[in-house]
C-alpha positions in Angstrom: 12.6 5.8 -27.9 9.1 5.6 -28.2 6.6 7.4 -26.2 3.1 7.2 -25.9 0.0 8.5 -24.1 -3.4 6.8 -23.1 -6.1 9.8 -22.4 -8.9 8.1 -19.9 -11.6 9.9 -18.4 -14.0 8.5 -15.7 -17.3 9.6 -14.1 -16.4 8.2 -10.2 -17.4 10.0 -6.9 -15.8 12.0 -4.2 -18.0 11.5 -1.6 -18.8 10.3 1.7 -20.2 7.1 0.0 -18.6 4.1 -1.2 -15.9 3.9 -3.9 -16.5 1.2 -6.2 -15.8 1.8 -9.8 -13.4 0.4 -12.7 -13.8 4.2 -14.0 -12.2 5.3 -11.3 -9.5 3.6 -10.6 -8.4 4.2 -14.2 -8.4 8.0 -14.1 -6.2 7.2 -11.4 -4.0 4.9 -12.9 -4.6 2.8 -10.3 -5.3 -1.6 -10.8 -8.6 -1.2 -12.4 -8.8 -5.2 -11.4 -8.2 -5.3 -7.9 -8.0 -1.4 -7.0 -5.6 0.7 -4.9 -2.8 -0.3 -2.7 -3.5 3.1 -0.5 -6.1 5.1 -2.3 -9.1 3.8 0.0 -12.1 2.5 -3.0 -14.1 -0.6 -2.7 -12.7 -1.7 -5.4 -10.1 -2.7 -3.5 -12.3 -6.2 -2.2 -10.6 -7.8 -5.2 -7.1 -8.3 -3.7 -8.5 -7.5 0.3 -11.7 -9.0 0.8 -12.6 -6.9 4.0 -11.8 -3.6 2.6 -15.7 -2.6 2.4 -17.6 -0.5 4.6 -21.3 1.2 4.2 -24.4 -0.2 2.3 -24.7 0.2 -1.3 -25.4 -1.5 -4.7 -23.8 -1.2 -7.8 -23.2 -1.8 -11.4 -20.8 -2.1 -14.3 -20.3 -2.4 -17.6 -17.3 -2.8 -19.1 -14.0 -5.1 -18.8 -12.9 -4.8 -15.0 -9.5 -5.7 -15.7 -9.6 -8.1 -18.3 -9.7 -7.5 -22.3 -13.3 -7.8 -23.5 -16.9 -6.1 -21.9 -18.8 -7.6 -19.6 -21.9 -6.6 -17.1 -21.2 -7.3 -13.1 -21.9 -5.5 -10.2 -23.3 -6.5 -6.5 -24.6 -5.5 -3.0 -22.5 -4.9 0.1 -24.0 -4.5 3.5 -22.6 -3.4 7.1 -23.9 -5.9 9.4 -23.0 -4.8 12.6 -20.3 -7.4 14.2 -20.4 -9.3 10.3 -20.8 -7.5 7.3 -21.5 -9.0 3.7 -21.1 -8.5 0.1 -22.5 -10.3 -2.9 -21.0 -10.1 -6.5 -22.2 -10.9 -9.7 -20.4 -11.7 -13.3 -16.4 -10.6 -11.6 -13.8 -11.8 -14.3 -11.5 -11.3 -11.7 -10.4 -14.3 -10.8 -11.1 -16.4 -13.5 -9.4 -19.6 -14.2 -11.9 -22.2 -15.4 -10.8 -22.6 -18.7 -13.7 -22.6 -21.2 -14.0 -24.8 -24.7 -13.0 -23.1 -27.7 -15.4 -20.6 -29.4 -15.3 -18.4 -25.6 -18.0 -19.9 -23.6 -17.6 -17.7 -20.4 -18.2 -19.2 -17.2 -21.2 -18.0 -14.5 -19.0 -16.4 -11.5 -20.6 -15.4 -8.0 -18.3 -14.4 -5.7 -19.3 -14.0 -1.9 -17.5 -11.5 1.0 -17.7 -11.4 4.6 -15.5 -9.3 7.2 -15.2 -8.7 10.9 -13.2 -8.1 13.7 -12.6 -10.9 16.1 -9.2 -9.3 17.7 -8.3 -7.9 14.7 -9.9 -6.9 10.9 -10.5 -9.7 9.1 -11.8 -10.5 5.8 -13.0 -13.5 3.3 -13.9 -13.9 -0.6 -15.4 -17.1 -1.9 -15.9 -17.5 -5.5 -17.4 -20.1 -7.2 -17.9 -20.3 -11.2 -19.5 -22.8 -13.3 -19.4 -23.7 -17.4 -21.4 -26.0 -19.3 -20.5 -27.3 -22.9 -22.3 -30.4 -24.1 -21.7 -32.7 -25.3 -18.2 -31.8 -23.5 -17.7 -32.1 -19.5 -19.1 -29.9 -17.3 -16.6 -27.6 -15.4 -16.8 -26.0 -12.0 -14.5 -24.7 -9.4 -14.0 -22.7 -6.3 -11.8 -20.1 -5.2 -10.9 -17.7 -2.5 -8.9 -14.9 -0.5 -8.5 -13.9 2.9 -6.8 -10.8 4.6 -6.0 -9.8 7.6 -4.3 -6.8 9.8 -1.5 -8.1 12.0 0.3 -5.9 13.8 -0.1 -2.9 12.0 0.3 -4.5 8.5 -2.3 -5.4 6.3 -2.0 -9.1 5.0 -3.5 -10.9 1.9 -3.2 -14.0 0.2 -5.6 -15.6 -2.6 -5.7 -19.0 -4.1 -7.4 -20.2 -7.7 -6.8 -24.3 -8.0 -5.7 -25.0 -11.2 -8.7 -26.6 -13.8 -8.8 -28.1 -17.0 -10.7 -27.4 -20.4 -13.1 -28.8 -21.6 -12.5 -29.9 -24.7 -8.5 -30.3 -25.3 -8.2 -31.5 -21.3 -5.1 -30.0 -20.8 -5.0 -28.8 -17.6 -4.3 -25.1 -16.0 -2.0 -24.8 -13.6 -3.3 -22.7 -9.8 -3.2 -19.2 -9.2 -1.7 -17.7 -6.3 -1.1 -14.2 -4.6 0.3 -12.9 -1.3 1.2 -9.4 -0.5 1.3 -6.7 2.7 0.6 -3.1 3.3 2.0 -1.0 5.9 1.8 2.4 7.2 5.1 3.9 7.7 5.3 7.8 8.8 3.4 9.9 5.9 4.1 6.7 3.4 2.0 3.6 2.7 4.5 0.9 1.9 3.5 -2.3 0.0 4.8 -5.5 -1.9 3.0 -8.2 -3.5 4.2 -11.5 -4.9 1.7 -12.8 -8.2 2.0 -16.1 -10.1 -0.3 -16.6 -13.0 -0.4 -20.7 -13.7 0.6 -21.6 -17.0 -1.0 -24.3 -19.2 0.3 -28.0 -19.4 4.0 -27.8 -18.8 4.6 -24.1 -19.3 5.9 -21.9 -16.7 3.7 -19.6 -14.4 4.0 -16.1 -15.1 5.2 -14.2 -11.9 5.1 -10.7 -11.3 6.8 -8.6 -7.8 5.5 -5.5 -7.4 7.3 -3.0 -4.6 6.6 0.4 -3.9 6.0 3.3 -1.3 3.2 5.9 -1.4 1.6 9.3 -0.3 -1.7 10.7 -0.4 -2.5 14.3 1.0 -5.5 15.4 2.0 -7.3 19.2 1.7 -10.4 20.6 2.2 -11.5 20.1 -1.4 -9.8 16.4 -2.1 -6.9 14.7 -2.3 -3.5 14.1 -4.2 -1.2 11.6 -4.2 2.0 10.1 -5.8 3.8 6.8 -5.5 6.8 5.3 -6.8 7.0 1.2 -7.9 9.2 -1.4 -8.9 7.5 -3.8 -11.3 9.2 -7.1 -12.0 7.7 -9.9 -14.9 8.9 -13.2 -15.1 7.6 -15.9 -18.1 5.7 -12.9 -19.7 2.6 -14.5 -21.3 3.8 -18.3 -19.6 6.6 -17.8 -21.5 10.5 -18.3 -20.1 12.2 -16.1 -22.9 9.4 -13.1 -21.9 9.8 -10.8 -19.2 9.8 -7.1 -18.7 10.8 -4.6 -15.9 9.4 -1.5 -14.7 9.1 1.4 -12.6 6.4 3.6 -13.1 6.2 7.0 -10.7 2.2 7.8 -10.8 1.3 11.5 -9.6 -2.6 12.3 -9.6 -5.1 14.4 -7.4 -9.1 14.9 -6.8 -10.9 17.6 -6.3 -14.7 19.1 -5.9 -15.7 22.0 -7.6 -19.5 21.6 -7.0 -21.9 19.3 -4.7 -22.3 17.6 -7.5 -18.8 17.5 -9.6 -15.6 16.4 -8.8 -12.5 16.5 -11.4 -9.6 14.1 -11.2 -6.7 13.6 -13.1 -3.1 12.0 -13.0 -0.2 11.2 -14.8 2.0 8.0 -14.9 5.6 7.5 -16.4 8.4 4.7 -16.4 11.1 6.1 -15.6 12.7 3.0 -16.5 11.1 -0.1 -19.0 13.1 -3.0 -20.3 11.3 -5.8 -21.8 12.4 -8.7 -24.0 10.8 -11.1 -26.2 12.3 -14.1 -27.2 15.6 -12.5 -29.2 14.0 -9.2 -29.4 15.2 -6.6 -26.0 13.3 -3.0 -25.8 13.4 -0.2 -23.8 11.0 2.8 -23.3 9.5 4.6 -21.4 5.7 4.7 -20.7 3.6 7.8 -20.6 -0.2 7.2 -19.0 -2.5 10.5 -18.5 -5.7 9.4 -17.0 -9.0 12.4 -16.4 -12.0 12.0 -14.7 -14.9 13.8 -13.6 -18.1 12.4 -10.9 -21.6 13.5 -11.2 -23.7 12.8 -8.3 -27.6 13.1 -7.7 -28.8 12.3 -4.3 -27.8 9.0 -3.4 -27.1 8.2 -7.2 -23.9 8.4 -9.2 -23.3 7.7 -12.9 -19.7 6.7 -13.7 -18.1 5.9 -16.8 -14.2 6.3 -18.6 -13.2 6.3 -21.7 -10.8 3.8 -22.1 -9.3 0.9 -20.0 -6.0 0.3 -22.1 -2.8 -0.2 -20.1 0.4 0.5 -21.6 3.5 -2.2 -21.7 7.1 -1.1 -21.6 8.0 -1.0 -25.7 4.9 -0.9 -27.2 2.6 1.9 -28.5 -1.1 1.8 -27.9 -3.2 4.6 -28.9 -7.3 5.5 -27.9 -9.5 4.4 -30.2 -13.0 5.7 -31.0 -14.3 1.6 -29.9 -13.1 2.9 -26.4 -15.4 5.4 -25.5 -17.3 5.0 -22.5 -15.9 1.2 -22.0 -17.0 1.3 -18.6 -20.4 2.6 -17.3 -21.6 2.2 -14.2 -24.4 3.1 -11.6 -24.1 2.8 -7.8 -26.6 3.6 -5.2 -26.1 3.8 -1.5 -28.4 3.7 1.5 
């Protein structure tokens, strides 16, 4: 049985300001991506898009959930009845496909939220390519969320595309899920399906689980406990893979200016086959943080965004350090 361990250390704030950094949510061994099912981090607009609150601006560099580095950031604004956000460069959502040779597509993604009987909130995105002498490409796509009788609802939608030089086509995108409150817990399932391309199946992955934070005078900790289920690993039918990771982590200020974080992430249980090939592991993750915070000013930064997979070994490389830097302002 192989074991492994991914050290990752983040500059990200504990503060009354907005929470909004890839760094962050890795020291946590949270969804860098998306965010946080319960851990509250603006982050989080990614899979709810009315999950914001305050006024700030912020950047990034560095993969935000995808393999590769890449600059993005934006501006969110409380609007009284309406507020707004405006993001730049996201690789979130993603699914123009591009001609060979990685021509990455220009991505703006727009957020608005309010309350009209109940929270709600909306992400448009809209990303463009161009590759002469090839087609043009463009497409739309979007998420809403809503709270509905005491649950928090989401569902996101990416039409399916084609690239621009082969033509074959892409199919959609699509992901629903629910929070809830329940006594001290947070429970929460999501349903994901990742379109594959031409007549390849979509990759589809359940995610259940249940979780507790705690709060003290100094910070926080937490710990929650998930079933992880992957279907057509990689669009493939003879893929898939099985886990349940239990994550355990905490936050806490030492100065005005410094926080520390840390947390720890095991599977208890990880099966995973590959066409002939079955493995099973488990999966050791220990991520480490620390905030700095001048003013209104933070810096934040990690040191590495790997994530582990049930079977395999990864290890932190010296080309990992500081893969995500960012700056965020708020006022």
């Amino acid at each position: 049985m192989k074991k492994h361990i991914v050290v990752a250390a983040g500059l990200a704030v504990l503060s009354t300001g907005a929470f909004a950094t890839v760094a962050r949510m890795n020291a946590l061994n949270q969804d860098p991506a998306q965010g946080s099912y319960y851990i509250q981090d603006e982050r989080n607009v990614f899979r709810t898009a009315g999950s914001f609150s305050g006024n700030y601006v912020y950047f990034e560099h560095g993969a935000d959930g995808a393999v590769g580095g890449d600059s993005h950031g934006g501006v969110f604004r409380d609007g009284g009845s309406m507020s707004y956000g405006v993001y730049l460069g996201s690789d979130i959502n993603n699914n123009l496909s591009s001609a060979t040779g990685g021509i990455q597509p220009a991505r703006l993604d727009l957020f608005v939220k309010g309350n009209s009987g109940m929270d709600w909130g909306v992400r448009l995105g809209y990303e463009s390519v161009t590759n002469d002498p090839n087609e043009d490409g463009s497409t739309f796509d979007f998420s809403v969320n809503a709270n509905l009788g005491g649950a928090n609802v989401w569902f996101s939608m990416a039409p399916g595309t084609e690239n621009l030089t082969s033509g074959d086509a892409t199919e959609a995108d699509m992901q629903v899920g629910a929070t809830m409150d329940m006594a001290d817990h947070t429970l929460f399932a999501e349903y994901d399906s990742e379109g594959g391309v031409a007549d390849a199946d979509a990759e589809t992955t359940l995610t259940v689980g249940a979780a507790r934070t705690h709060s003290t005078d100094s910070g926080m900790w937490f710990y929650d406990l998930k079933l992880v289920n992957v279907s057509n690993q990689g669009n493939n039918e003879d893929n898939s893979q099985m886990s349940l990771p239990l994550t355990i982590g905490f936050e806490t200020k030492a100065t005005s200016w410094l926080t520390w974080r840390a947390s720890i992430q095991q599977s208890l249980y990880g099966a995973r086959t590959t066409g002939d090939n079955d493995l099973s592991a488990r999966t050791t993750t220990v991520g480490a943080g620390a905030s700095l915070t001048w003013g209104n000013l933070r810096v934040d930064g990690s040191l590495s965004s790997l994530s582990p997979n049930a079977g395999t070994a990864t290890s932190l490389g010296t080309n990992d350090f500081m893969s995500n830097v960012s700056a965020v302002y708020t006022f």
